[in-house]
Biopython code that builds the backbone (N, CA, C, O; Angstrom):
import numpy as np
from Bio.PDB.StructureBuilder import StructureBuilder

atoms = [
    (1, "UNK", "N", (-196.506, 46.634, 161.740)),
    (1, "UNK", "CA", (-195.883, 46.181, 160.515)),
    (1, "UNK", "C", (-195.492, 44.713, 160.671)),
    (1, "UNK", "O", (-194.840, 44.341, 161.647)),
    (2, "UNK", "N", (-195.924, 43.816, 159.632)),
    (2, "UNK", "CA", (-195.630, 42.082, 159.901)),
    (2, "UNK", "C", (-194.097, 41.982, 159.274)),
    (2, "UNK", "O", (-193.687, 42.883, 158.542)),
    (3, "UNK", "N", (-193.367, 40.964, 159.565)),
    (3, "UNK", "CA", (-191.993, 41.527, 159.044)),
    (3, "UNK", "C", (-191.498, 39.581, 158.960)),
    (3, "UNK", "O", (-192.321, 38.849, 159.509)),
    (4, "UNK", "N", (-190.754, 39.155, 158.577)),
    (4, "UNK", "CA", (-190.361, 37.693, 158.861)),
    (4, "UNK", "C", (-188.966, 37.392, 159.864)),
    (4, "UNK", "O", (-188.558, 36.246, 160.058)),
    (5, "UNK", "N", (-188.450, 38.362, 160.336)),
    (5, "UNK", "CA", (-187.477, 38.189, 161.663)),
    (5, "UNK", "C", (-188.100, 37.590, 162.430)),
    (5, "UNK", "O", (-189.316, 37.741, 162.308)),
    (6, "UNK", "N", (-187.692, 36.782, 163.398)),
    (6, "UNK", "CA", (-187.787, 36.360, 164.510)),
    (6, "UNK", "C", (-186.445, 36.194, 165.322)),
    (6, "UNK", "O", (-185.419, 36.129, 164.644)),
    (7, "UNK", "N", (-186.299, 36.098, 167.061)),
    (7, "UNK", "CA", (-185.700, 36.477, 167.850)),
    (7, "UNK", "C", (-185.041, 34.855, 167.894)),
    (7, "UNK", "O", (-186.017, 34.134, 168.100)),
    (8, "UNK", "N", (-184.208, 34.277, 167.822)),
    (8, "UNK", "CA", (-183.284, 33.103, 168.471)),
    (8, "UNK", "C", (-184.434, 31.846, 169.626)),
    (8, "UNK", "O", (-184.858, 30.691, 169.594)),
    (9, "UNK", "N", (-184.477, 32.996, 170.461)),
    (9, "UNK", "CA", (-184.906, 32.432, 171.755)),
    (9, "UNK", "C", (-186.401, 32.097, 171.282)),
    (9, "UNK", "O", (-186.917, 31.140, 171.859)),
    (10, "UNK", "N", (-186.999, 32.611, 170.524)),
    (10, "UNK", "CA", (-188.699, 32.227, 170.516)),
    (10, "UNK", "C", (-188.666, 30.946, 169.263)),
    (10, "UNK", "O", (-189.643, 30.216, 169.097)),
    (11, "UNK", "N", (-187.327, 30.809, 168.393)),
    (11, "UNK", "CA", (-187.721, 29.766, 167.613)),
    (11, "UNK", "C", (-187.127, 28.164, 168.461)),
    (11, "UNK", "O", (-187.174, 27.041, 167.960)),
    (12, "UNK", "N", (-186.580, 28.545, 169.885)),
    (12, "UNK", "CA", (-186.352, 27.590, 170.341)),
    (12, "UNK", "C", (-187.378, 26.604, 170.978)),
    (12, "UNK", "O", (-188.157, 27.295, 171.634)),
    (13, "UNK", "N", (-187.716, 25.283, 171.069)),
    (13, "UNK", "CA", (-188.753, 24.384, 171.834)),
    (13, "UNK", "C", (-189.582, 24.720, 170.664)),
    (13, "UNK", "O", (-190.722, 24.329, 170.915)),
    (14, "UNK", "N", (-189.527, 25.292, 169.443)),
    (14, "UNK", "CA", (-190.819, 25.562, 168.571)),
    (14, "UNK", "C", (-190.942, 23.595, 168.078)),
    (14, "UNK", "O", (-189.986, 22.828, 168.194)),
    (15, "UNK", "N", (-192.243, 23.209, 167.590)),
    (15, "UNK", "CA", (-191.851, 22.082, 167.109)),
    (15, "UNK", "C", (-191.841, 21.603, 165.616)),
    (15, "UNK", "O", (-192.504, 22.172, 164.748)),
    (16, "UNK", "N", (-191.319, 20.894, 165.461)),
    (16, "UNK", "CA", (-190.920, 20.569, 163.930)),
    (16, "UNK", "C", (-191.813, 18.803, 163.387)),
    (16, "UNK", "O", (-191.864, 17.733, 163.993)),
    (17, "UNK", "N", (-192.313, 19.174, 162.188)),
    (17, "UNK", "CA", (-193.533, 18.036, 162.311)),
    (17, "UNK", "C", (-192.852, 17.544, 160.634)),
    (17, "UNK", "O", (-192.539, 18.406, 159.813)),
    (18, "UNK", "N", (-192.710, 16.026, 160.350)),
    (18, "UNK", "CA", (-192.589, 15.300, 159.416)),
    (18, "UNK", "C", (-193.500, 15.452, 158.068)),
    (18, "UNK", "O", (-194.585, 15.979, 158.315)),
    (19, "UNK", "N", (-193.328, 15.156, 156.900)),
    (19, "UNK", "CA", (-194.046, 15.397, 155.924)),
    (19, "UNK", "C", (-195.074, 14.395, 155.554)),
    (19, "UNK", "O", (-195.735, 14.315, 154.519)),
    (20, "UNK", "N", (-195.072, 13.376, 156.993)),
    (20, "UNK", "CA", (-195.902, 12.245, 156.950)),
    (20, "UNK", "C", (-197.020, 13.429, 158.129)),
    (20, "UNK", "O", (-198.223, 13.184, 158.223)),
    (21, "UNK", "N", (-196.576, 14.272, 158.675)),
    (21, "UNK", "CA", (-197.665, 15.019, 159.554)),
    (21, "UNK", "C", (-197.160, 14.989, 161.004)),
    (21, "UNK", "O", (-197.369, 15.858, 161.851)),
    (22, "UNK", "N", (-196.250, 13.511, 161.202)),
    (22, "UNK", "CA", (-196.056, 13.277, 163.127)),
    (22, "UNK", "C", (-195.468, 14.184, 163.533)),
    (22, "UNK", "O", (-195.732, 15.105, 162.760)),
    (23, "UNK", "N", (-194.798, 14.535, 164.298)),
    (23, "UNK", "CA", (-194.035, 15.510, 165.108)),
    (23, "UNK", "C", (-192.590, 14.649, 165.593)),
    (23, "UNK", "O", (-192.517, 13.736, 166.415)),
    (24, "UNK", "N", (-191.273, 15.400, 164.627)),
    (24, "UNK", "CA", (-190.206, 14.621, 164.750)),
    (24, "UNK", "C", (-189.745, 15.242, 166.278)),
    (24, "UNK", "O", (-189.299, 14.367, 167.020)),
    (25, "UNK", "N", (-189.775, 16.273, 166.712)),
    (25, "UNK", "CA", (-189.525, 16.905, 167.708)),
    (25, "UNK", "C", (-189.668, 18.587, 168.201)),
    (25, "UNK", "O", (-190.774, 19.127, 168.192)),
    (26, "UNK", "N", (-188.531, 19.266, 168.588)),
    (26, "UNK", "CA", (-188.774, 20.490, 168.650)),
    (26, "UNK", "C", (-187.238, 20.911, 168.742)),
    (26, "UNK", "O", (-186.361, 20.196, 169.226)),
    (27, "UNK", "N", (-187.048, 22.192, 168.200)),
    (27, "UNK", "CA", (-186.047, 23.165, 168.104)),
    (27, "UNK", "C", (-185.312, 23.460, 169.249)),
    (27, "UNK", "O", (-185.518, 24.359, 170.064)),
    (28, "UNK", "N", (-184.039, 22.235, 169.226)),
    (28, "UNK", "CA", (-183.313, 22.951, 170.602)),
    (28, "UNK", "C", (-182.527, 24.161, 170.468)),
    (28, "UNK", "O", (-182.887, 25.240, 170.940)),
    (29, "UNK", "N", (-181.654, 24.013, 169.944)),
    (29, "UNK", "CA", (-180.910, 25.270, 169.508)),
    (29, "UNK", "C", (-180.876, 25.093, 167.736)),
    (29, "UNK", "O", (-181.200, 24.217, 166.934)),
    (30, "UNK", "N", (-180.010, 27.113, 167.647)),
    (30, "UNK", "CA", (-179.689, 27.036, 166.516)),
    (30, "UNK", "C", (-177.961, 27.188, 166.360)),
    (30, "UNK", "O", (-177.200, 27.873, 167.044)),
    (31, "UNK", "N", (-177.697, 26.419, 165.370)),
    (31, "UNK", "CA", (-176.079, 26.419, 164.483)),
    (31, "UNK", "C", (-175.619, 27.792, 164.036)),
    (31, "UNK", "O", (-176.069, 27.907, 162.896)),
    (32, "UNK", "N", (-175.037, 28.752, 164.310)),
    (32, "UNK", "CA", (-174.597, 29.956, 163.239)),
    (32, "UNK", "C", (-173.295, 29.999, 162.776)),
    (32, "UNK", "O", (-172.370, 30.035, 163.587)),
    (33, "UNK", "N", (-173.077, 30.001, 161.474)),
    (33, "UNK", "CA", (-171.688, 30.252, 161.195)),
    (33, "UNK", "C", (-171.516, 31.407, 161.664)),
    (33, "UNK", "O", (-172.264, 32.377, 161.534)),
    (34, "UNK", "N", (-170.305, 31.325, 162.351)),
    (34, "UNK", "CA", (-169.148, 32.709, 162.976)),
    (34, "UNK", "C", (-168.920, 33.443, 161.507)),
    (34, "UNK", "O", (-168.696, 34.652, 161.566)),
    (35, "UNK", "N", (-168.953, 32.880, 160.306)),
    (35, "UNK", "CA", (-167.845, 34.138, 159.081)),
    (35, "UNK", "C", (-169.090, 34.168, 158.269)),
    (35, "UNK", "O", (-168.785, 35.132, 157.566)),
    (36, "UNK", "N", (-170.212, 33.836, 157.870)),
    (36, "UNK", "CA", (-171.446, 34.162, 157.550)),
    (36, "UNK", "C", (-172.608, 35.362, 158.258)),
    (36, "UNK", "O", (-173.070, 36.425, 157.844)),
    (37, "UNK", "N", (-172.752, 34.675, 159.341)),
    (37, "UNK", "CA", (-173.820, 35.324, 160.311)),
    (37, "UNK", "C", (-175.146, 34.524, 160.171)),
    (37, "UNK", "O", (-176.223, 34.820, 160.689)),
    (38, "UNK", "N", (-174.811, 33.219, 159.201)),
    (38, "UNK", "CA", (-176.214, 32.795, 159.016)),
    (38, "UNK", "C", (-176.448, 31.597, 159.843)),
    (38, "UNK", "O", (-175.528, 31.025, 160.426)),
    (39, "UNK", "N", (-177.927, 31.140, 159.907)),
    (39, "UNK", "CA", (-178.045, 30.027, 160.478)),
    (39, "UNK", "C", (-177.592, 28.490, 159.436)),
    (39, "UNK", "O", (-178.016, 28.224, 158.312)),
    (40, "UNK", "N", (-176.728, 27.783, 160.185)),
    (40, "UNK", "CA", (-176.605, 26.662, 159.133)),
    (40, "UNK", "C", (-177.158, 25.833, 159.337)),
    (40, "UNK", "O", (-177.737, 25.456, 158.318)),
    (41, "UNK", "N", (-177.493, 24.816, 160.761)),
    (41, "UNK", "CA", (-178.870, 24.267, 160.943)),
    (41, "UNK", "C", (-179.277, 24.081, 162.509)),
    (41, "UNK", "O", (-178.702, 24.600, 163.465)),
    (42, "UNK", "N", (-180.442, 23.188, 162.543)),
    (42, "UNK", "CA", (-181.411, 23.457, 163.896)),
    (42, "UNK", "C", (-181.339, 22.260, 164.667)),
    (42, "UNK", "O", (-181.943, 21.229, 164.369)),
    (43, "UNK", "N", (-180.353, 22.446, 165.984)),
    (43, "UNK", "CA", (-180.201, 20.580, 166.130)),
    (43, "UNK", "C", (-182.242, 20.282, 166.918)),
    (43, "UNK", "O", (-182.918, 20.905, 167.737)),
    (44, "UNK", "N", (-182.413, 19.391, 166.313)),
    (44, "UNK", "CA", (-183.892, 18.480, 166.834)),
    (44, "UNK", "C", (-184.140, 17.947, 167.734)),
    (44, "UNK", "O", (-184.000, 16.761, 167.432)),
    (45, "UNK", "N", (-184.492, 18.023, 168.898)),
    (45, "UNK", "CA", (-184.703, 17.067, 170.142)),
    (45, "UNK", "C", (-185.626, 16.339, 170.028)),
    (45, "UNK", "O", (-186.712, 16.843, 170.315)),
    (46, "UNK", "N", (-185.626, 15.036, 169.626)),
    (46, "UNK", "CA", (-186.922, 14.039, 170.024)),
    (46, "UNK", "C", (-186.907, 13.374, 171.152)),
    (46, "UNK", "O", (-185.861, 12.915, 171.612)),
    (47, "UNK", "N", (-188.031, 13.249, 171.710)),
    (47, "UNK", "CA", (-188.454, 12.316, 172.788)),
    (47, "UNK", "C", (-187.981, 11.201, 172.946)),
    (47, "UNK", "O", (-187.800, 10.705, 171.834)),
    (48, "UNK", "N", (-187.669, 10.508, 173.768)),
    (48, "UNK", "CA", (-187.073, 9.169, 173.971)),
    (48, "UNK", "C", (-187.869, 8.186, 175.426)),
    (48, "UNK", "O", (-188.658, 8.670, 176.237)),
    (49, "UNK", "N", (-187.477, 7.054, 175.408)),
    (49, "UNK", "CA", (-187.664, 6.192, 176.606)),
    (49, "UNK", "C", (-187.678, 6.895, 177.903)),
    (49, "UNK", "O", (-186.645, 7.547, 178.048)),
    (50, "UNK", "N", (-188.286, 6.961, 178.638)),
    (50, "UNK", "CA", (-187.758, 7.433, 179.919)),
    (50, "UNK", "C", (-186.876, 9.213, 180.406)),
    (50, "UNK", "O", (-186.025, 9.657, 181.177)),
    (51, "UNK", "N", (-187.810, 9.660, 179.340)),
    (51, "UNK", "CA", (-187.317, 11.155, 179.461)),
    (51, "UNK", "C", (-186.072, 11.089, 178.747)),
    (51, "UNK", "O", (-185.832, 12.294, 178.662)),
    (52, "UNK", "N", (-185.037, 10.464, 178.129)),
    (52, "UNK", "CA", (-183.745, 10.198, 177.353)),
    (52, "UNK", "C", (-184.440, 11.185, 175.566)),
    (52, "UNK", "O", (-185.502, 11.281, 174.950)),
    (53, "UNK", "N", (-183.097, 11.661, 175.450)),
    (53, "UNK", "CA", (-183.402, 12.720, 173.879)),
    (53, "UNK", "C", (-182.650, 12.229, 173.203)),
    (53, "UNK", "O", (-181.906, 11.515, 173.875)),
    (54, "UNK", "N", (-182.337, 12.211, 171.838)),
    (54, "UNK", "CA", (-181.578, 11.989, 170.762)),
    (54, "UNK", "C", (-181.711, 13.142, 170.181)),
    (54, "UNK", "O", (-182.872, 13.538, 170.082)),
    (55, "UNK", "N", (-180.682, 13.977, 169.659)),
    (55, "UNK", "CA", (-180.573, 15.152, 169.363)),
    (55, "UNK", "C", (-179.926, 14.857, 167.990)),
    (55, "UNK", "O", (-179.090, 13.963, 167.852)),
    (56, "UNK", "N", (-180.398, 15.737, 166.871)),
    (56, "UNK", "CA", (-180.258, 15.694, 165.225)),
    (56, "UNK", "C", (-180.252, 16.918, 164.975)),
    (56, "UNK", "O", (-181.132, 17.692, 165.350)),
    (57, "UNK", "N", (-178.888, 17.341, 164.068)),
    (57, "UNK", "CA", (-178.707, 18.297, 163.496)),
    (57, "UNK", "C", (-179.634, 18.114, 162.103)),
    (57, "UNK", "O", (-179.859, 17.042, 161.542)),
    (58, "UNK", "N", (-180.198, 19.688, 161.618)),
    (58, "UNK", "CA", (-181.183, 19.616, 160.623)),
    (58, "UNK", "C", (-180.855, 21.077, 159.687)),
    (58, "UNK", "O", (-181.015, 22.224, 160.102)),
    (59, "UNK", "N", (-180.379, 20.693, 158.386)),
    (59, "UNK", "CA", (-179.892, 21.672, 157.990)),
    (59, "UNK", "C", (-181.511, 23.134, 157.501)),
    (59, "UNK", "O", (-182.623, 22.990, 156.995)),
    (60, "UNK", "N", (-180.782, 24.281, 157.990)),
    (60, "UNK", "CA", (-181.683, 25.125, 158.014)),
    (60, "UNK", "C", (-182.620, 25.305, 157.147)),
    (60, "UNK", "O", (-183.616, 25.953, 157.465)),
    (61, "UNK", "N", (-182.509, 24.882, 156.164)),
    (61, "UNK", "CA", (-183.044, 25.261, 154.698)),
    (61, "UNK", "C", (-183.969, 24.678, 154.271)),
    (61, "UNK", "O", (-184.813, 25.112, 153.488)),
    (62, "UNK", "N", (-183.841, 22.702, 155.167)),
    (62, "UNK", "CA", (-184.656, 21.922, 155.366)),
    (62, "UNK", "C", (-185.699, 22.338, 156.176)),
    (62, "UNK", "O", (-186.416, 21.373, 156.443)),
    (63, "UNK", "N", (-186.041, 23.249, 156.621)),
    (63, "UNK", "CA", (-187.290, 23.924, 157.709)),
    (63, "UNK", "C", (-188.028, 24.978, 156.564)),
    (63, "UNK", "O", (-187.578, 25.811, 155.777)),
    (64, "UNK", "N", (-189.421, 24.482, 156.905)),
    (64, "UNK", "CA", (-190.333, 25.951, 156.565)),
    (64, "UNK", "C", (-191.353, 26.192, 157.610)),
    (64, "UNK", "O", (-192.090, 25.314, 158.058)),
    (65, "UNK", "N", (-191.352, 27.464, 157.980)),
    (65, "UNK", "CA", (-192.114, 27.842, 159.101)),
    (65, "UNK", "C", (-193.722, 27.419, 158.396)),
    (65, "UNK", "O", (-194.066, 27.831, 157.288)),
    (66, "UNK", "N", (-194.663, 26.460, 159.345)),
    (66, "UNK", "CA", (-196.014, 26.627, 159.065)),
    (66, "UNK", "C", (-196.881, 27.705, 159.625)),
    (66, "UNK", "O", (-197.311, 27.314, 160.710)),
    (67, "UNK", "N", (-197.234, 28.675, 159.389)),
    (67, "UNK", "CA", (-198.175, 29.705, 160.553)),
    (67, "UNK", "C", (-199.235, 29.295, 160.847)),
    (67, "UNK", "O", (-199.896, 29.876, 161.708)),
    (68, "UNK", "N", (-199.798, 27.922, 160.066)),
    (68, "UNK", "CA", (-201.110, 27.608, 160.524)),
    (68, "UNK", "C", (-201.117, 26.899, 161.763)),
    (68, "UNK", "O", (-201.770, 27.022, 162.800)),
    (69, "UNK", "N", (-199.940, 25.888, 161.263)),
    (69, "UNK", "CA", (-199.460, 25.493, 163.051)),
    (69, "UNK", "C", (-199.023, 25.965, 164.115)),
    (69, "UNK", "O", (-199.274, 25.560, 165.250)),
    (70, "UNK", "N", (-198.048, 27.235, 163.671)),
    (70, "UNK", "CA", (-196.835, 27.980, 164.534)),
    (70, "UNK", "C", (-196.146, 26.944, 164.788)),
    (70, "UNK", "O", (-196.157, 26.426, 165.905)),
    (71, "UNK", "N", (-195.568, 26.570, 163.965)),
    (71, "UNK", "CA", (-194.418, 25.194, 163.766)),
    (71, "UNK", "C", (-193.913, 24.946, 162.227)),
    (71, "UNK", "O", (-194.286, 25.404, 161.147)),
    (72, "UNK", "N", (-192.914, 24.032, 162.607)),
    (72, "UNK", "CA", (-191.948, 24.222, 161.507)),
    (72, "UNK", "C", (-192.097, 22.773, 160.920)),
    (72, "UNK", "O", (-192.273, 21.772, 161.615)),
    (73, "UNK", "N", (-192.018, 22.786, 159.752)),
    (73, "UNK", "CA", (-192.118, 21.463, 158.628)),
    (73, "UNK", "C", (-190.813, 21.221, 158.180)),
    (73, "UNK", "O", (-189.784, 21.884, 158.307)),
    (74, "UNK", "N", (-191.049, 20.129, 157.620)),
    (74, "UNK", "CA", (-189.766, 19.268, 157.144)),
    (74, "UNK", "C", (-190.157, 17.920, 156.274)),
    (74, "UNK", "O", (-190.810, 16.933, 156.613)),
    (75, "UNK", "N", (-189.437, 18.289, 154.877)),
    (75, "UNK", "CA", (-189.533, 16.994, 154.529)),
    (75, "UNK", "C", (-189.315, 15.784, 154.599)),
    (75, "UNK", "O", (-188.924, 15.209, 153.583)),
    (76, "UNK", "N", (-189.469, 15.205, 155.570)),
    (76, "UNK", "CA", (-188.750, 13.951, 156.163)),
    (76, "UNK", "C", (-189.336, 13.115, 157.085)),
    (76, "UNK", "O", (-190.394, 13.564, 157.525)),
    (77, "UNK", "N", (-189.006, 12.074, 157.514)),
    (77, "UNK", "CA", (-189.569, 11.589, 158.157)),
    (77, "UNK", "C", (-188.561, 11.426, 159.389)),
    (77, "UNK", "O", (-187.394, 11.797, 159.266)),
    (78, "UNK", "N", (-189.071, 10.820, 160.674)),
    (78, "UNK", "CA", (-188.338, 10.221, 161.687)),
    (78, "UNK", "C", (-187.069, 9.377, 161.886)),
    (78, "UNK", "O", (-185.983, 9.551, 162.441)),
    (79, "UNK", "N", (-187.756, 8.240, 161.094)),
    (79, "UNK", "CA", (-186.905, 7.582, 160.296)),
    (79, "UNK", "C", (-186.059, 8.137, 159.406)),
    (79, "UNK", "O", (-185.101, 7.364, 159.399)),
    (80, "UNK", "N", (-185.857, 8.946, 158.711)),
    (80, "UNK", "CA", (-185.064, 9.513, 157.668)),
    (80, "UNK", "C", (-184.426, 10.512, 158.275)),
    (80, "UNK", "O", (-183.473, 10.871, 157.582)),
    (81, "UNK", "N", (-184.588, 11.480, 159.845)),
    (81, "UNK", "CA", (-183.944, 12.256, 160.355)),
    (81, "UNK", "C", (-183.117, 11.666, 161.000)),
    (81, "UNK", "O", (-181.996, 12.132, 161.205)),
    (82, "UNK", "N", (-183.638, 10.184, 161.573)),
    (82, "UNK", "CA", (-183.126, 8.677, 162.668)),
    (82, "UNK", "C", (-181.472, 8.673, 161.899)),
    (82, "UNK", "O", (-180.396, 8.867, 162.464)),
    (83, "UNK", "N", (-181.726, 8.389, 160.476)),
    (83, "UNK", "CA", (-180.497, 7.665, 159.676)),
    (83, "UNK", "C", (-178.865, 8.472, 159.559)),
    (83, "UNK", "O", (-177.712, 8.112, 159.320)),
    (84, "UNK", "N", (-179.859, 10.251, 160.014)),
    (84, "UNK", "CA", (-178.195, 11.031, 160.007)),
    (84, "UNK", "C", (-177.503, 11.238, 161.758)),
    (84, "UNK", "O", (-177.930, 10.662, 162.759)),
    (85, "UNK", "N", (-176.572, 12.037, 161.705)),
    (85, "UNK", "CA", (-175.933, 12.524, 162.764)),
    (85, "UNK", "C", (-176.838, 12.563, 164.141)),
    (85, "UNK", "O", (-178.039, 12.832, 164.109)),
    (86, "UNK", "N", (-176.187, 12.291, 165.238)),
    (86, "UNK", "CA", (-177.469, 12.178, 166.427)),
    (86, "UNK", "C", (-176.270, 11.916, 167.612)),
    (86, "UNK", "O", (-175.343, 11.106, 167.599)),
    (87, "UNK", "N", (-176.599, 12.772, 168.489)),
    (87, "UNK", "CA", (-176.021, 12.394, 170.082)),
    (87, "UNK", "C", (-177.331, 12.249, 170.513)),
    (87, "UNK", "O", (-178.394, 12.805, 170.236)),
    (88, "UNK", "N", (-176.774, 10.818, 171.720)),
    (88, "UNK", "CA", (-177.833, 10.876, 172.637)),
    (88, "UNK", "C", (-177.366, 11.590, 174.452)),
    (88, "UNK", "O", (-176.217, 11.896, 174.769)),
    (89, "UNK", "N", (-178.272, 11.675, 175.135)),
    (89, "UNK", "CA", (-178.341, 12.578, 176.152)),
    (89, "UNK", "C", (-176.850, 12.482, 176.918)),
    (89, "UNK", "O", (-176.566, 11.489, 177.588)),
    (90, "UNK", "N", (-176.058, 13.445, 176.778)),
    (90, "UNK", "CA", (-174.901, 12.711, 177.882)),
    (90, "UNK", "C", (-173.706, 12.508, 177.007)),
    (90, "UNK", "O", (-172.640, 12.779, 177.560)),
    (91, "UNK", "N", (-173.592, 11.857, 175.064)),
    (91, "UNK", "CA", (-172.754, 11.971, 174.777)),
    (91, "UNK", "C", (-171.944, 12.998, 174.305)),
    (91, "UNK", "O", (-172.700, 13.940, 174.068)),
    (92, "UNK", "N", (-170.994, 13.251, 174.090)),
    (92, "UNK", "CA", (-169.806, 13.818, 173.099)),
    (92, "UNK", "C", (-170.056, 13.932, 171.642)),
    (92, "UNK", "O", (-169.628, 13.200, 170.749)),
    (93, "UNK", "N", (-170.926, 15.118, 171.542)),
    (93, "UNK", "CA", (-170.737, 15.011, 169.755)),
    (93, "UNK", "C", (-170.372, 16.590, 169.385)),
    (93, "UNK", "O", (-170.650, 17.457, 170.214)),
    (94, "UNK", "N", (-169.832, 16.895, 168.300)),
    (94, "UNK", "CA", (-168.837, 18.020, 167.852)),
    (94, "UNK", "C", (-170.308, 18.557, 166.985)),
    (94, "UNK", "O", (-170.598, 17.877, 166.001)),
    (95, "UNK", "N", (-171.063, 19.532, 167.262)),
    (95, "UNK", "CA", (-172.429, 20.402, 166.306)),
    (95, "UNK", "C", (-171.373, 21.150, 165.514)),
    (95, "UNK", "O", (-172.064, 21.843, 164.767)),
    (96, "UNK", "N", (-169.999, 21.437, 165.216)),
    (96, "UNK", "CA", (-169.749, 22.111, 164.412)),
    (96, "UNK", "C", (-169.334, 21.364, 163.562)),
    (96, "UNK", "O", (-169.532, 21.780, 162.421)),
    (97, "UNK", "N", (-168.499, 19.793, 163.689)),
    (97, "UNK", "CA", (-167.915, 19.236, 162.773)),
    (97, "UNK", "C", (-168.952, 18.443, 161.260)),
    (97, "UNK", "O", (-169.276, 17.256, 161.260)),
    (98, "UNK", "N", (-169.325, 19.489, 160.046)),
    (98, "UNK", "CA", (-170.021, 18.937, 159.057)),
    (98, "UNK", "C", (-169.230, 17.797, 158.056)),
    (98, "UNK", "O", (-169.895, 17.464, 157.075)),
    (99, "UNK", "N", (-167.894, 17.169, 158.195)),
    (99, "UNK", "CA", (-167.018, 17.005, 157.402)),
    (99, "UNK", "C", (-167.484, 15.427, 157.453)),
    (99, "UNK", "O", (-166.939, 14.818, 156.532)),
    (100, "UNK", "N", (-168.241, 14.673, 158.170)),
    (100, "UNK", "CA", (-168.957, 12.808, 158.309)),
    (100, "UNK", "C", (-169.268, 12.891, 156.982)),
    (100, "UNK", "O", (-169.315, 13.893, 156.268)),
    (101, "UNK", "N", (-169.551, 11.334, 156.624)),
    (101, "UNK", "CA", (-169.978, 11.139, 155.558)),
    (101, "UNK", "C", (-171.628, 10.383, 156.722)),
    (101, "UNK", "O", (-171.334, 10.124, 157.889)),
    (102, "UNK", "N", (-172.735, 10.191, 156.403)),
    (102, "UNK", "CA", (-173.952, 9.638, 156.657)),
    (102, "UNK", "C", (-174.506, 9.276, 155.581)),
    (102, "UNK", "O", (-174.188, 9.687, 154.465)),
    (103, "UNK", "N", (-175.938, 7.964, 155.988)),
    (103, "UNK", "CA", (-176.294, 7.216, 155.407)),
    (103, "UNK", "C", (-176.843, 7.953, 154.707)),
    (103, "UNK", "O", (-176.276, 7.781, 153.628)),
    (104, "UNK", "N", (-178.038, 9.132, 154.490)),
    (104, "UNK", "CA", (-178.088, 9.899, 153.757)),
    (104, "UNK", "C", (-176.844, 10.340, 153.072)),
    (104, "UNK", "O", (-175.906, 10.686, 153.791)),
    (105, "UNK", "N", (-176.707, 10.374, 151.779)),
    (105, "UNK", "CA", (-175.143, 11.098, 151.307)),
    (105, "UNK", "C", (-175.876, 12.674, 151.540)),
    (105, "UNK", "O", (-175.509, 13.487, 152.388)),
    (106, "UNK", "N", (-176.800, 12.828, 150.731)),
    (106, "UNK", "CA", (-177.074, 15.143, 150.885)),
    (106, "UNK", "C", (-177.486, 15.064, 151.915)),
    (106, "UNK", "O", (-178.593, 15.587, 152.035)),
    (107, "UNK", "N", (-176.954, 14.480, 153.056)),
    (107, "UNK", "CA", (-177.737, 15.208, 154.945)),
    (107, "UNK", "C", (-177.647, 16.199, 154.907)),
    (107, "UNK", "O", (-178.730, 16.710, 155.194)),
    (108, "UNK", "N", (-176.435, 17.360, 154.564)),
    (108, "UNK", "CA", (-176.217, 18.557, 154.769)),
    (108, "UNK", "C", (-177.257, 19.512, 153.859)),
    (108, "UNK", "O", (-177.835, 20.576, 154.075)),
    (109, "UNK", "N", (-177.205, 18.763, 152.953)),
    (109, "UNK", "CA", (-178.036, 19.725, 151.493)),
    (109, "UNK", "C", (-179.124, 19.162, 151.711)),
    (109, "UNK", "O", (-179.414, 18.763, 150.583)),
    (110, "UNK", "N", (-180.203, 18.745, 152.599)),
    (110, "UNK", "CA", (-181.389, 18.076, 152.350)),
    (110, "UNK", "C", (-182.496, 19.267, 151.987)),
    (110, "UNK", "O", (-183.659, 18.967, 151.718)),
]
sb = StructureBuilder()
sb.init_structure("model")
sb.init_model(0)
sb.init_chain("A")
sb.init_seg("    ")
for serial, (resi, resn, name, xyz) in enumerate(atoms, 1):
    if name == "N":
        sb.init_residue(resn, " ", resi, " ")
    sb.init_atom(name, np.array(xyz, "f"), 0.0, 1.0, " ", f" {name:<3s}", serial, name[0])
structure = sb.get_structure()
């Protein structure tokens, strides 16, 4: 029976490709609200200099699974994922705090 669940752990390292086609990165973890149960979004690991990541929260809703790829789409570009919320390797950033304002104003609602 084909069903659309999937397990946490298998949508992790999946990769996530721009609506220009590149590949913004891949699925490090996922966000769940504690009083929902749902996913709220997917922080992004892209590649960097010298093995270094910049990590981007990506609100869930903004993802559609491709099956032709076995990867996940997004309307956006690099640049346009670049402009919101982002720790790089090593810093201090709060994945629960949604309350920033970013250069995108709908980051959250994208």
């Amino acid at each position: 029976m084909s069903h659309t669940m999937v397990p946490s752990d298998r949508v992790e390292n999946v990769g996530v490709y721009g609506r220009d086609g590149a590949k913004l990165g891949t699925i490090e973890r996922l966000m769940l609200d504690k009083l929902s149960g749902r996913v709220a979004y997917a922080v992004i690991k892209t590649g960097g200099l010298f093995g270094s990541h910049h990590h981007y929260p990506l609100p869930w809703n903004a993802l559609k699974y491709d099956p032709a790829r076995q990867a996940f789409a997004a309307a956006l570009t690099l640049e346009e994922l670049s402009a919101g919320p982002s720790e790089f390797d090593g810093e201090d950033f709060d994945w629960g705090d949604r309350s920033q304002s970013y250069t995108h104003p709908q980051y959250w609602t994208v």
